[in-house]
N, CA, C and O atoms as a Tinker XYZ file with bonds, in Angstrom:
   436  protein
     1  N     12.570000  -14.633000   15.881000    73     2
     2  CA    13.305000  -15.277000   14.814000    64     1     3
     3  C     12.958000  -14.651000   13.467000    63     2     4     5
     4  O     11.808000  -14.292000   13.217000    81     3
     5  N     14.102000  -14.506000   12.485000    73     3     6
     6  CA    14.020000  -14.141000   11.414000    64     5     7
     7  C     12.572000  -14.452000   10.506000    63     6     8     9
     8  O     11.807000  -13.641000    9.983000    81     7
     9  N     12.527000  -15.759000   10.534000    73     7    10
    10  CA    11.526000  -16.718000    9.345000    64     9    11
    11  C      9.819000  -16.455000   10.288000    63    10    12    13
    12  O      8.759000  -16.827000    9.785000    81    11
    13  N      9.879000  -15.953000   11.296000    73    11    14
    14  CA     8.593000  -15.012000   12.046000    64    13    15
    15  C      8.328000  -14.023000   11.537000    63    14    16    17
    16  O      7.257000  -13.538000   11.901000    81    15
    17  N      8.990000  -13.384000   10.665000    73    15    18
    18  CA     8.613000  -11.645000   10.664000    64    17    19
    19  C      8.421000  -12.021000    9.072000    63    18    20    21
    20  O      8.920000  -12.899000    8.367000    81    19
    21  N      7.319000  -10.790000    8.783000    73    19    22
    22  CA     6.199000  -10.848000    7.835000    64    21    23
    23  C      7.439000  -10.579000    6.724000    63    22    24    25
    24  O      8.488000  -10.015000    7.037000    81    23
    25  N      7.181000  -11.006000    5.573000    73    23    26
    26  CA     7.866000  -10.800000    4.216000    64    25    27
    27  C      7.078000  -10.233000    3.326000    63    26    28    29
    28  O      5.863000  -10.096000    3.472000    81    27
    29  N      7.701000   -9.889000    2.399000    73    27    30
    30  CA     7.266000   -9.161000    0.903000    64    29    31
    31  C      7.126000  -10.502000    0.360000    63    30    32    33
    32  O      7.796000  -11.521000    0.190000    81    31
    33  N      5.258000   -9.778000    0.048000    73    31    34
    34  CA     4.456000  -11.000000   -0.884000    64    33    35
    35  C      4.006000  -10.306000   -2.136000    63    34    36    37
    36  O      3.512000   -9.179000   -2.101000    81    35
    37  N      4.143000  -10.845000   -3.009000    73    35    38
    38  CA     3.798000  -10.914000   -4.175000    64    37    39
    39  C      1.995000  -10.959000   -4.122000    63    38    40    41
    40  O      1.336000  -11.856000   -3.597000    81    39
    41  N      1.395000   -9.612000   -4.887000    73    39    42
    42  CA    -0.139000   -9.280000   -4.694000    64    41    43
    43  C     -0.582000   -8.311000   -6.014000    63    42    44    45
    44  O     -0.744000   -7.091000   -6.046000    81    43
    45  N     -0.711000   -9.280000   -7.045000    73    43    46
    46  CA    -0.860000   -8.827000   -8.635000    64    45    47
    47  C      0.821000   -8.704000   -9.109000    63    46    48    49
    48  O      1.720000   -9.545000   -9.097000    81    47
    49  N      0.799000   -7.514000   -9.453000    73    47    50
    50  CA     2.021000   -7.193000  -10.103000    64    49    51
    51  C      2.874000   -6.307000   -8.939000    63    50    52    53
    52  O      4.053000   -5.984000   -9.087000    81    51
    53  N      2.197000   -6.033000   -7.959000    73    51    54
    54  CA     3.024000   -5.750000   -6.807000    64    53    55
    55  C      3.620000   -6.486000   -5.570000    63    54    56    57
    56  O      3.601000   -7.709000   -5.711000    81    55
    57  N      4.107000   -6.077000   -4.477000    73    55    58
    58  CA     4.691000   -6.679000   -3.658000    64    57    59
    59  C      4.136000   -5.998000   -2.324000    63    58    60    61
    60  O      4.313000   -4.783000   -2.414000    81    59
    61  N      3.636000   -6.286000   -1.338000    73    59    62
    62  CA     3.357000   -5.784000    0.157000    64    61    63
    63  C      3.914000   -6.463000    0.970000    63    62    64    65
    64  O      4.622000   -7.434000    0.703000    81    63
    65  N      3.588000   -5.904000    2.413000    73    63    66
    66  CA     4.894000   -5.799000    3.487000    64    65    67
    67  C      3.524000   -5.576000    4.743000    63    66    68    69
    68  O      3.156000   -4.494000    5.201000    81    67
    69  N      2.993000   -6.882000    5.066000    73    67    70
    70  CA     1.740000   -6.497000    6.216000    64    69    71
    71  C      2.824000   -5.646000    7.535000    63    70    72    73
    72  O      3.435000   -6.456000    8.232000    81    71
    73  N      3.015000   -4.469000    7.803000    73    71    74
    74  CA     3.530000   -4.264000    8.925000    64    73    75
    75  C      3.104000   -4.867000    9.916000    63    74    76    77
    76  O      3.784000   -5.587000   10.648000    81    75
    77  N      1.784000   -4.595000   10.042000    73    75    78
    78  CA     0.648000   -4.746000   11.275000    64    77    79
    79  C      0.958000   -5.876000   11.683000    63    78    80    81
    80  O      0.942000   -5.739000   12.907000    81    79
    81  N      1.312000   -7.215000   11.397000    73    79    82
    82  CA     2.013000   -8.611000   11.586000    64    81    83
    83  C      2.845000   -8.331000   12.797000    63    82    84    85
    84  O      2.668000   -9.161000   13.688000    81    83
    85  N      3.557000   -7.545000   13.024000    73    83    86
    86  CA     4.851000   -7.542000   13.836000    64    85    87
    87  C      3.940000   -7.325000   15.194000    63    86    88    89
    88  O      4.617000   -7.757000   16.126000    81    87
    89  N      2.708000   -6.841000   15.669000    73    87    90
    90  CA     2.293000   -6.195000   16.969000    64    89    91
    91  C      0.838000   -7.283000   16.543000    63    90    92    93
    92  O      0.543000   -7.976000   17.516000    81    91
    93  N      0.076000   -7.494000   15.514000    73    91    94
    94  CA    -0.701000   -8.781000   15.691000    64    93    95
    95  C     -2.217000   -7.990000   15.196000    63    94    96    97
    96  O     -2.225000   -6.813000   15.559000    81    95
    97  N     -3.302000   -8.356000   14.550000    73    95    98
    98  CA    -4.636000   -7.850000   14.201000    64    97    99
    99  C     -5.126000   -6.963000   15.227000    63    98   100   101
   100  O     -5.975000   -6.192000   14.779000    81    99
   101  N     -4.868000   -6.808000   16.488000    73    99   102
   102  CA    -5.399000   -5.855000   17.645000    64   101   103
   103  C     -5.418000   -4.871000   17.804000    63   102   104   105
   104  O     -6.312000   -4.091000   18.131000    81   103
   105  N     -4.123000   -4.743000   17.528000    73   103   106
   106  CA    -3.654000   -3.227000   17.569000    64   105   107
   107  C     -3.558000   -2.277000   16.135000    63   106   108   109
   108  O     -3.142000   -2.543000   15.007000    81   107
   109  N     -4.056000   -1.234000   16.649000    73   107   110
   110  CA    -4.242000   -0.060000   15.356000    64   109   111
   111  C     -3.487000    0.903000   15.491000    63   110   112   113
   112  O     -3.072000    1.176000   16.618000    81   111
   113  N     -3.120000    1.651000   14.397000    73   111   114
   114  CA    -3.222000    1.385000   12.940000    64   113   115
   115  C     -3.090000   -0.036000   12.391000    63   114   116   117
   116  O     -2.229000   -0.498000   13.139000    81   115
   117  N     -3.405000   -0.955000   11.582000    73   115   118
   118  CA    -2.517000   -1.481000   10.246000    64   117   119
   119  C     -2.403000   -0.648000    9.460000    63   118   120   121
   120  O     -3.092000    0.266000    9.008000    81   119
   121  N     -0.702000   -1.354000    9.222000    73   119   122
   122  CA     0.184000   -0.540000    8.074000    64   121   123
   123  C     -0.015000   -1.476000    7.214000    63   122   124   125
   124  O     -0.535000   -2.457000    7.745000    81   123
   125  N      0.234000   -1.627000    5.775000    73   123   126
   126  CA     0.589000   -2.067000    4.601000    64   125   127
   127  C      1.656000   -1.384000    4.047000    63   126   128   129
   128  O      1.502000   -0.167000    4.156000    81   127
   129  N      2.716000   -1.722000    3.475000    73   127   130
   130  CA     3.718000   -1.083000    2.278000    64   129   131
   131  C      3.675000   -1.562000    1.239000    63   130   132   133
   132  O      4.428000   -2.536000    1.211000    81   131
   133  N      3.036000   -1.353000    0.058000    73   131   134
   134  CA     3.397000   -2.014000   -1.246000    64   133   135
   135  C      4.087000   -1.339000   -2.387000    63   134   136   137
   136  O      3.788000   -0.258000   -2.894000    81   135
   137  N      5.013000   -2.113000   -2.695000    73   135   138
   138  CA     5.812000   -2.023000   -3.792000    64   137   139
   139  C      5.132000   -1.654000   -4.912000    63   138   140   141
   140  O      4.334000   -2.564000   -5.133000    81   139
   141  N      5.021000   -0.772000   -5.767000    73   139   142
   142  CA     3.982000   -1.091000   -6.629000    64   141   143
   143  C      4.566000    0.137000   -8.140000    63   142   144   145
   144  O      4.758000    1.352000   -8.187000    81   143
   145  N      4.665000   -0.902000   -9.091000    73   143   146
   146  CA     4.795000   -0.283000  -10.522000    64   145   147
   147  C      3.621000    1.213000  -10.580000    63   146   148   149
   148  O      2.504000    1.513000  -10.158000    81   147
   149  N      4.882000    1.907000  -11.496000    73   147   150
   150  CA     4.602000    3.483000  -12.518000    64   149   151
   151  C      2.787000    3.066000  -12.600000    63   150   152   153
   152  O      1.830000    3.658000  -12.101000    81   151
   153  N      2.840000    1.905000  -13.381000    73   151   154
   154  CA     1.767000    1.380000  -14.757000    64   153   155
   155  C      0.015000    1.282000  -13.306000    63   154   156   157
   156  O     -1.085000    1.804000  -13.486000    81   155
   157  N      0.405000    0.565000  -12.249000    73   155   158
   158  CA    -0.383000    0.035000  -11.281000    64   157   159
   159  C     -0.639000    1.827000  -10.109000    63   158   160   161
   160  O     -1.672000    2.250000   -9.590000    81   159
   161  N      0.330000    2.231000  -10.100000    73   159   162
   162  CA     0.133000    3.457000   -9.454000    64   161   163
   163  C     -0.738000    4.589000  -10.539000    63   162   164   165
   164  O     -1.333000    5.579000  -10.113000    81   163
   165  N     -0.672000    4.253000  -11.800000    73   163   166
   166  CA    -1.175000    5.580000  -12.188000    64   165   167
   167  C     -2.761000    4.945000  -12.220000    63   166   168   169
   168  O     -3.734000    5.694000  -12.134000    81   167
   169  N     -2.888000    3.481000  -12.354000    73   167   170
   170  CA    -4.441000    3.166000  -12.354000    64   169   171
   171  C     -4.982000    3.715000  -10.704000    63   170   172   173
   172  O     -5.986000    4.419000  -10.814000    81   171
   173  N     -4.740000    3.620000   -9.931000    73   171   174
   174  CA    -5.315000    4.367000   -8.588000    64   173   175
   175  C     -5.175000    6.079000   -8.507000    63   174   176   177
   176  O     -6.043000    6.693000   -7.888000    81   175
   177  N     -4.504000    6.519000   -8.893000    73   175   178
   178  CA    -4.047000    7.940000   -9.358000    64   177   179
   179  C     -5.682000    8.341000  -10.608000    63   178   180   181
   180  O     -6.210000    9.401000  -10.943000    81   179
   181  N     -5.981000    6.843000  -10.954000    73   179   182
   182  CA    -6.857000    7.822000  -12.257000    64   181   183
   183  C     -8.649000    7.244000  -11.413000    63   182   184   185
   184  O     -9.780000    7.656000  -11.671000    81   183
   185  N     -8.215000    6.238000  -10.449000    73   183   186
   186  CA    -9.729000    5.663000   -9.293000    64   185   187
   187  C     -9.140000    5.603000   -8.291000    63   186   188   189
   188  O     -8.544000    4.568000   -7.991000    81   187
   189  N     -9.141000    6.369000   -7.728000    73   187   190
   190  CA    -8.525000    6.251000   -6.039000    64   189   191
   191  C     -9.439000    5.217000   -5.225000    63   190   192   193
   192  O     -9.177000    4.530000   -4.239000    81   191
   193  N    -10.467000    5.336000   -5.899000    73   191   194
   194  CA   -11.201000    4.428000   -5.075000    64   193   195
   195  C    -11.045000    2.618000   -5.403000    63   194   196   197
   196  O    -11.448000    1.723000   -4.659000    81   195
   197  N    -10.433000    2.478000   -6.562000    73   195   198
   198  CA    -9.852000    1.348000   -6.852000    64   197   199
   199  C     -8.792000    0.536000   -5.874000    63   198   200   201
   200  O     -8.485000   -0.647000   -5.730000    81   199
   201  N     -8.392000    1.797000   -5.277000    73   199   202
   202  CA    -7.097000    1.392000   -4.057000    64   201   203
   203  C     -7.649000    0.472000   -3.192000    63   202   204   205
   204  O     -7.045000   -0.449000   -2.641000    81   203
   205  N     -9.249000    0.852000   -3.052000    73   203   206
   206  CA    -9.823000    0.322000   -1.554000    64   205   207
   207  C    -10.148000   -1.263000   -2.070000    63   206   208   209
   208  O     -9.788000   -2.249000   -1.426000    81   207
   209  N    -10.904000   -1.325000   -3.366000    73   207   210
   210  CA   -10.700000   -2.927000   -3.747000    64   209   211
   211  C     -9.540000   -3.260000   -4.017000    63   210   212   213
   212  O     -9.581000   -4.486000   -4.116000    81   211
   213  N     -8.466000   -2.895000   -4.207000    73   211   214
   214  CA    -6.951000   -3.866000   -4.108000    64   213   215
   215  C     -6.472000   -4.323000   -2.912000    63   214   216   217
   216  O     -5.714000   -5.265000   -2.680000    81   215
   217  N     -7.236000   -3.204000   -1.862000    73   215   218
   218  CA    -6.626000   -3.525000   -0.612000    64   217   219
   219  C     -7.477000   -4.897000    0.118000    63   218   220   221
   220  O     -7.016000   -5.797000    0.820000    81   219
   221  N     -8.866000   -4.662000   -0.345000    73   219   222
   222  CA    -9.808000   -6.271000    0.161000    64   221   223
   223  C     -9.405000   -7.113000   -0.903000    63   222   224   225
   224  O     -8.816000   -8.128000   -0.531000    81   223
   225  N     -9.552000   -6.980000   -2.081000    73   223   226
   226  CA    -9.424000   -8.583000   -2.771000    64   225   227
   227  C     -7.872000   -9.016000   -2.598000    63   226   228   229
   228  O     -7.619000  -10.110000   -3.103000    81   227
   229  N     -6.721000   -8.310000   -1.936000    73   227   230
   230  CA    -6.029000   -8.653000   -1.807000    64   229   231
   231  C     -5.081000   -8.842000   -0.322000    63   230   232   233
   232  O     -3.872000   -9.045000   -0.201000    81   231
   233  N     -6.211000   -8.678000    0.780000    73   231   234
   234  CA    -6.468000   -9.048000    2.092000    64   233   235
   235  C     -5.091000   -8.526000    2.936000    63   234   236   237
   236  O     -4.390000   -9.157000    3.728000    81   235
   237  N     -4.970000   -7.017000    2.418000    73   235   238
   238  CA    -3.856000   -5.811000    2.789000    64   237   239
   239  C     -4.035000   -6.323000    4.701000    63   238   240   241
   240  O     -3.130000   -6.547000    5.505000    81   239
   241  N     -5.270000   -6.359000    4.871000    73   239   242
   242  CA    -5.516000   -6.368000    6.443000    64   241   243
   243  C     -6.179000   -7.429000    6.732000    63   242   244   245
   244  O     -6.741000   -8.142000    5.900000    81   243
   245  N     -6.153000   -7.664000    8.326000    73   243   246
   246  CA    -6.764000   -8.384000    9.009000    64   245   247
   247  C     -8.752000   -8.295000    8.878000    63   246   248   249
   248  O     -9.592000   -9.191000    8.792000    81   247
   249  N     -8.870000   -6.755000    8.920000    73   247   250
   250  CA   -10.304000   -6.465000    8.602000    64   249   251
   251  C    -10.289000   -5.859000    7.606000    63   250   252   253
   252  O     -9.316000   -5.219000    7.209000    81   251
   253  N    -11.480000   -5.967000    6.971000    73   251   254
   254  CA   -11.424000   -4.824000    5.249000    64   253   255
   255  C    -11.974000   -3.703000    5.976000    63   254   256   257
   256  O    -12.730000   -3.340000    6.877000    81   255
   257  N    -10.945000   -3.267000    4.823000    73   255   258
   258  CA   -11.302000   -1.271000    5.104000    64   257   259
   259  C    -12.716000   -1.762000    4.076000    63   258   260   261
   260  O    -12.939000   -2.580000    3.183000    81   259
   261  N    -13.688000   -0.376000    5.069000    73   259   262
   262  CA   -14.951000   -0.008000    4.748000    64   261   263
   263  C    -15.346000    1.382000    3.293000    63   262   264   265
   264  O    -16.160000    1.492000    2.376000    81   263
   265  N    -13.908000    2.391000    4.004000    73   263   266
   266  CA   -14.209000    3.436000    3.299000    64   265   267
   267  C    -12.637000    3.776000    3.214000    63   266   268   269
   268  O    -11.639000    3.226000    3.682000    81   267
   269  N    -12.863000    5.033000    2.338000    73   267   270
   270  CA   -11.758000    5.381000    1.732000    64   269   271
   271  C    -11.300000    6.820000    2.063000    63   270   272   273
   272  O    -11.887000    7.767000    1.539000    81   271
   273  N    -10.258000    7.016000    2.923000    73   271   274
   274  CA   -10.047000    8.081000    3.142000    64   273   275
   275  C     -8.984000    9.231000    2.637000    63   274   276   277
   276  O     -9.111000    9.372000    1.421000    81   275
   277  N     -8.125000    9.968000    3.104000    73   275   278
   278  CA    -7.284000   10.405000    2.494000    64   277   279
   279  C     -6.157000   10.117000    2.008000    63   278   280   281
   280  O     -5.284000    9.669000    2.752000    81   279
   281  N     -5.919000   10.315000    0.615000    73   279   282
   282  CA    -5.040000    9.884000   -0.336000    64   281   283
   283  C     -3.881000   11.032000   -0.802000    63   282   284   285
   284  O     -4.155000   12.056000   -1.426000    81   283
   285  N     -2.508000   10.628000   -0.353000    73   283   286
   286  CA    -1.976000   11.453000   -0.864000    64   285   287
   287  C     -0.804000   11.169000   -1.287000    63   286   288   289
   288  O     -0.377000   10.059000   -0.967000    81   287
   289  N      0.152000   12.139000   -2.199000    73   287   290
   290  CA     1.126000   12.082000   -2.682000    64   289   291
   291  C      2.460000   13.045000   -2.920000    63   290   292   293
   292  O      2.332000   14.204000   -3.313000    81   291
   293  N      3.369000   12.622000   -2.723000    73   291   294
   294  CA     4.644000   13.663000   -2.816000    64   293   295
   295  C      4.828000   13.324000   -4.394000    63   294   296   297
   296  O      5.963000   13.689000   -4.703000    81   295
   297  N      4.456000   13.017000   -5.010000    73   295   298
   298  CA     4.802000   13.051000   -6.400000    64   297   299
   299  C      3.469000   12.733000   -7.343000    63   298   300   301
   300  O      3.385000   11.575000   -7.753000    81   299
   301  N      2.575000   13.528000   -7.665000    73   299   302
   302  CA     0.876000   13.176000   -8.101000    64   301   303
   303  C      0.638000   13.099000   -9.620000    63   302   304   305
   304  O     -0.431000   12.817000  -10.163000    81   303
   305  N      2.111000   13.473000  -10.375000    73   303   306
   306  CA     1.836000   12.401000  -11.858000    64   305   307
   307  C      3.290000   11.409000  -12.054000    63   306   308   309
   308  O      4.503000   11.616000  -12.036000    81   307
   309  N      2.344000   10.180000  -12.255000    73   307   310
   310  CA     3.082000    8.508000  -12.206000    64   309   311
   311  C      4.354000    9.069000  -13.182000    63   310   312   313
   312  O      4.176000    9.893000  -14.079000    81   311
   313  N      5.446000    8.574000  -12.900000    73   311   314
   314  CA     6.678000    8.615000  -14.290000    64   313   315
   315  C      7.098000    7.518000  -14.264000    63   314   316   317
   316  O      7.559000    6.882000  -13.317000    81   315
   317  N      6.897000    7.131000  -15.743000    73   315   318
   318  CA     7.519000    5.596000  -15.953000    64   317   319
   319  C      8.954000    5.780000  -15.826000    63   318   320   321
   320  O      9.409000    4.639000  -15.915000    81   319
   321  N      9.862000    6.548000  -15.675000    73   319   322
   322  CA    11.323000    6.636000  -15.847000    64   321   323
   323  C     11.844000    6.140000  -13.833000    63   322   324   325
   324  O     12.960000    6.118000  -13.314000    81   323
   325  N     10.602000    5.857000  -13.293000    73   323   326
   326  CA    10.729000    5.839000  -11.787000    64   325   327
   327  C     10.703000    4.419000  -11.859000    63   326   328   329
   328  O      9.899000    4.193000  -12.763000    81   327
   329  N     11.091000    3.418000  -11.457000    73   327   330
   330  CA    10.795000    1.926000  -11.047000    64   329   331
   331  C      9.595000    1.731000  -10.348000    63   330   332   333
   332  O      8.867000    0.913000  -10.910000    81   331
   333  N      9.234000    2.110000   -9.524000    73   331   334
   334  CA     8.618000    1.510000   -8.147000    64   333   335
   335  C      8.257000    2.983000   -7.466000    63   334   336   337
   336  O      8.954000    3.958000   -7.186000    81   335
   337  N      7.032000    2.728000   -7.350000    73   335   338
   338  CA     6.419000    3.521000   -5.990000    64   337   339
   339  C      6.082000    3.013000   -4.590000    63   338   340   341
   340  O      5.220000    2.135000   -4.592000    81   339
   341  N      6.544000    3.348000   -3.444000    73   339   342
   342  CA     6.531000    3.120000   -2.298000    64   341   343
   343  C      4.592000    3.597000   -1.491000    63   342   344   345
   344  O      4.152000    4.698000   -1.161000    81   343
   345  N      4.120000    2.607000   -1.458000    73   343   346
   346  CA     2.504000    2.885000   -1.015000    64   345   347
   347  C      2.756000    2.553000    0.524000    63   346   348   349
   348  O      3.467000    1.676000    1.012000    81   347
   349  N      2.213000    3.211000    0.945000    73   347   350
   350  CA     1.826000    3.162000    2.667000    64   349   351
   351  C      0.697000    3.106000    2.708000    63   350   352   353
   352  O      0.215000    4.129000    2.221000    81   351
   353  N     -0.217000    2.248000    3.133000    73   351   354
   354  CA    -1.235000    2.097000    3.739000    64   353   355
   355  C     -2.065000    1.885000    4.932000    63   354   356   357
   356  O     -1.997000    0.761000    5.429000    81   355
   357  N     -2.904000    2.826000    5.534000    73   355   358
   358  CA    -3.078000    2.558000    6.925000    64   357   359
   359  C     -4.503000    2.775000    6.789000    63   358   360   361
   360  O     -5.095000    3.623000    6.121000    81   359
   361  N     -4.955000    1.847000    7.551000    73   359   362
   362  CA    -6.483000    0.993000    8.015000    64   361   363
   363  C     -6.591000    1.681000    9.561000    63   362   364   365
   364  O     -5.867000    1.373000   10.508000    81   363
   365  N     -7.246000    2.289000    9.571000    73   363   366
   366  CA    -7.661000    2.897000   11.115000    64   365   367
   367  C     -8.591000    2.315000   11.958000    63   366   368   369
   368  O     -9.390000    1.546000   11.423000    81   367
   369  N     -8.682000    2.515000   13.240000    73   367   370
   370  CA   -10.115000    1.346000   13.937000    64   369   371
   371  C    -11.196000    2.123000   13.234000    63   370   372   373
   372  O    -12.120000    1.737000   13.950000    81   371
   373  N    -11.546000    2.612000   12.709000    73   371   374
   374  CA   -12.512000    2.735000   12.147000    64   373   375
   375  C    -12.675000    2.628000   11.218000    63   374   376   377
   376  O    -13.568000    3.278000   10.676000    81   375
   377  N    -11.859000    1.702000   10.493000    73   375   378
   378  CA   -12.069000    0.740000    9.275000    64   377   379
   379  C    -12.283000    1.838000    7.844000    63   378   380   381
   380  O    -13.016000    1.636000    6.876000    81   379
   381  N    -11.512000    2.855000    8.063000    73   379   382
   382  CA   -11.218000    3.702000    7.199000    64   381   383
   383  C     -9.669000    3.413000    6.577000    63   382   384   385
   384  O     -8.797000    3.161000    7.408000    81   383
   385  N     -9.324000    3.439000    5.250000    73   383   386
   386  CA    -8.470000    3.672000    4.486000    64   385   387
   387  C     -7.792000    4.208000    4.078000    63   386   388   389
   388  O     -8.184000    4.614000    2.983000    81   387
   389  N     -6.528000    4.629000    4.395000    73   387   390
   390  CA    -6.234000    6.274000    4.324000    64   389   391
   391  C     -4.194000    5.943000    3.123000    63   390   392   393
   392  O     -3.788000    4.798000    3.322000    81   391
   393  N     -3.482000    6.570000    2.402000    73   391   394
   394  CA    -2.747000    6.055000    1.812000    64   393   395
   395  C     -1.609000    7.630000    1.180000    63   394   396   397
   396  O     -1.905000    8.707000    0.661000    81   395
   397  N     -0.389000    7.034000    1.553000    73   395   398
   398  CA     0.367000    8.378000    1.362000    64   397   399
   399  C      1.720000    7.238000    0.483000    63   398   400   401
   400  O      2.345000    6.268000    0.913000    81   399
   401  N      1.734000    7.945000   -0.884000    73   399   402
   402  CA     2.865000    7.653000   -2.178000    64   401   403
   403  C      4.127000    8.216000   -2.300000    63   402   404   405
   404  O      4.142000    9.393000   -2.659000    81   403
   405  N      5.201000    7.662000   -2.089000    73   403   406
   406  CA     6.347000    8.182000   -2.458000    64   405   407
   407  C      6.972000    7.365000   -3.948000    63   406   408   409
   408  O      6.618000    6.255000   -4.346000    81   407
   409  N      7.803000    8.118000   -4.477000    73   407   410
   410  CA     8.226000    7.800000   -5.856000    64   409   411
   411  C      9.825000    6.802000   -5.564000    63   410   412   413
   412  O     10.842000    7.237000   -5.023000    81   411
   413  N      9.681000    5.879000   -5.927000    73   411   414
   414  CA    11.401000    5.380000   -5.575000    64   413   415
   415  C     12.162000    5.669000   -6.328000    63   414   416   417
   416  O     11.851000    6.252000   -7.367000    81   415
   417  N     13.764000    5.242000   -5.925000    73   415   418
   418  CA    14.824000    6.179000   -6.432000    64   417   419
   419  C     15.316000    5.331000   -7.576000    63   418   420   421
   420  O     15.640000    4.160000   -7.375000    81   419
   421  N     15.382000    5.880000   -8.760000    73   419   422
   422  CA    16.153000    5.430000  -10.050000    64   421   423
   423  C     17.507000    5.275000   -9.678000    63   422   424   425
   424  O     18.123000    5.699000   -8.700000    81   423
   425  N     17.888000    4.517000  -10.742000    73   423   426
   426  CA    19.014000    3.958000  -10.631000    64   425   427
   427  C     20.055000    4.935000  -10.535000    63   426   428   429
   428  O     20.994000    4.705000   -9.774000    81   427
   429  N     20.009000    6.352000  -11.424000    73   427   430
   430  CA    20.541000    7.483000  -11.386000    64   429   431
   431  C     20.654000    7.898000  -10.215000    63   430   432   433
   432  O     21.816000    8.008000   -9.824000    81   431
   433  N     19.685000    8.227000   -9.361000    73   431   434
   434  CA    19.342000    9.180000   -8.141000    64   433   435
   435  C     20.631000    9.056000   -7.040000    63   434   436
   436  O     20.613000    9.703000   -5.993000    81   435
C-alpha cells in the first residue's frame, strides 16, 4: 500500500528519502536520498566529515555510520543558481559512509 512506503521527511533544511525502508534494517546497503540546498551542500563540500554527523543526529539509518568514506561529486563547486542537490547516501555493513552528489535541474534546464 501506498501510505507503507517511506516518504520525504523533512531533516534541517533538507528533505530525505530512507530507501533502505522498502527491503527493512537487514539488508545492505542503506540508501538515503536527500534533497538538500546550494547553502547546506557547500557546508559538507567545505567538512565532508560534517556529512557523517548529519547523517547520525539525523538518524539517515537504522545503524550509525562509524566512518566516513568516499565522497563524491559530478559537480564539486555548490551554485546557488541550482535549487537542490540530489545526495545519495550509502551505509555499508561495515558501517562505513560513503556519498555521491548530483546538481538538480533549474528551472531553465
Amino acid at each position: 500500500m501506498a501510505e507503507d512506503l517511506p516518504k520525504w521527511e523533512p531533516v534541517g533544511n533538507s528533505q530525505a528519502l530512507r530507501v533502505w525502508q522498502f527491503d527493512g534494517p537487514n539488508v545492505y546497503p542503506h540508501v538515503t536520498l536527500v534533497r538538500m540546498s546550494p547553502t547546506d551542500y557547500q557546508g559538507f563540500v567545505n567538512d565532508p566529515a560534517s556529512l557523517l554527523t548529519f547523517a547520525r543526529d539525523n538518524n539517515l539509518f537504522p545503524v550509525p555510520a562509524t566512518s566516513i568514506g568516499p565522497l563524491t561529486s559530478v559537480s564539486f563547486e555548490p551554485d546557488v543558481s541550482y535549487p537542490q542537490y540530489l545526495v545519495t547516501m550509502i551505509h555499508s555493513l561495515g558501517s562505513k559512509l560513503s556519498a555521491v552528489a548530483i546538481r538538480g535541474l533549474t528551472d531553465n534546464s
